[in-house]
N, C-alpha and C positions, 0 to 999 in steps of 0.2 A: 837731590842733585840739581845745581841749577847750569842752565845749558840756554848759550845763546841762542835766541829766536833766529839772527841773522844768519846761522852759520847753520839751520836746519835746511833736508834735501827733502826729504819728506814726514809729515805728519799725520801716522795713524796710515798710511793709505793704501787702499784694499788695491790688493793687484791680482788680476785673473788672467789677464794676458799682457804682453812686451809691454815697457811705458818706461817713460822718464820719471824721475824725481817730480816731486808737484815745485820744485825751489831750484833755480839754480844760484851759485855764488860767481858775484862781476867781478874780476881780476883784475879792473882795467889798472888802476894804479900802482900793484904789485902782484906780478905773475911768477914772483920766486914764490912758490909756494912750498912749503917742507923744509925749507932751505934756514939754518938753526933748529929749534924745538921740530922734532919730527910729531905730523901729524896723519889723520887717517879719518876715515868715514867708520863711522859706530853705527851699524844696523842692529835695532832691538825689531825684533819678531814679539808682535803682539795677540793677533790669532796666527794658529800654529798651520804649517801649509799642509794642505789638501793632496793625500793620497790615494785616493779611494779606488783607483784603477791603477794601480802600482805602474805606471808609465808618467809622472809628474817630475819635469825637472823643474829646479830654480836658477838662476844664477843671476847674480853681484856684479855690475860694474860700476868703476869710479871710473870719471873720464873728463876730459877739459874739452870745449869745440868752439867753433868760431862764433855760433850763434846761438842764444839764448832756449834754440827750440832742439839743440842738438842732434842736429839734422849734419854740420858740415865743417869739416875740418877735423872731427873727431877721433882724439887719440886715448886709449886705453891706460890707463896708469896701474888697475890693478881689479881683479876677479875673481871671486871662489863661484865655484859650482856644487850644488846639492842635486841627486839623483835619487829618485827610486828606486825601489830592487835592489838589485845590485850595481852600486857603483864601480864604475870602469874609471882608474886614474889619470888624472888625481881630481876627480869628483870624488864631495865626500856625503855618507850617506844622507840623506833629506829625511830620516826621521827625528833626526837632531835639529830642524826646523818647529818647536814646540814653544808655544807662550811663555817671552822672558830669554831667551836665546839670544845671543850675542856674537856678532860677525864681526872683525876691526881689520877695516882694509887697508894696510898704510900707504901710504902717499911717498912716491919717492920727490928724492930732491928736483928741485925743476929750475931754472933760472928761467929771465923773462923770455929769451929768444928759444924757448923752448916748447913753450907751455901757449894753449890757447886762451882765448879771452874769459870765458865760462868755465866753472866746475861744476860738473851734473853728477847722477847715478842713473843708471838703468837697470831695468828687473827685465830678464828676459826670461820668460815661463814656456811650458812645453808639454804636450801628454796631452790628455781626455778632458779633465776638470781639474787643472791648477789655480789656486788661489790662497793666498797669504796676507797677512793684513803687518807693516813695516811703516819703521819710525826711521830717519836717519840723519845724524847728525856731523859735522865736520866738529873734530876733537883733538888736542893734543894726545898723543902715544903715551907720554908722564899719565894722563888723567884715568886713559884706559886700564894702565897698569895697577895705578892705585883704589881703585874703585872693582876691586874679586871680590864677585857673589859669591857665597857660601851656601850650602845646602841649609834645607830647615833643619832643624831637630839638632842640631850639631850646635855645642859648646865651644868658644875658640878663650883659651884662657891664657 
């Protein structure tokens, strides 16, 4: 799979508590973003999140903000949440957090008067000892679709 360096949020990056993307993406000359080919943020889970005290949440945001430290102006475009135990909805459970796992947050339409200058992500974590180690990439929806993992051991003929 080849996948632009410029359009990654984060690379490999261990997260144990709240944090930004290590990357953000500048807008400044087109802040229609989604707007034709529908896009979205592809989070691959690369170590699998830490539940060991069955009180660990995780949760996914995409977001645009005015400033590259997204601190301000920051508006939410789209979030899943993973919980421990038992999740309360529409958290969905966080043992489906395991190496190789795939999150695809899409990205609504935005035009420019709409949308902040920066696209980020945030990992907001929760509980005892949360930690997850997250790739995340800015991706066409087309790309996501056509690229289904398949379990091992299985023939597709």
């Amino acid at each position: 799979m080849i996948i632009d360096a410029l359009n990654q949020l984060s690379n490999s990056q261990a997260v144990g508590a709240s944090a930004v993307g290590t990357n953000v993406i500048d807008l400044t000359n087109d802040r229609s973003i989604g707007v034709g080919e529908p896009v979205g943020v592809l989070f691959t889970v690369e170590v699998a999140a830490d539940q060991t005290s069955g009180d660990e949440d995780y949760t996914f945001d995409v977001e645009t903000a005015s400033d590259a430290a997204q601190t301000t102006a920051v508006q939410l475009l789209g979030r899943r949440v993973f919980e421990s135990g038992t999740p309360t909805a529409p958290a969905q459970d966080a043992d489906l957090l395991v190496a190789g796992f795939r999150i695809f947050i899409g990205i609504p339409p935005a035009l420019l008067s709409e949308s902040e200058r920066y696209l980020g992500i945030r990992y907001v974590t929760a509980g005892t000892s949360p930690t997850i180690t997250v790739s995340a990439h800015l991706l066409p929806q087309s790309f996501v679709q056509a690229n289904v993992l398949h379990p091992d051991a299985i023939t597709i003929s």
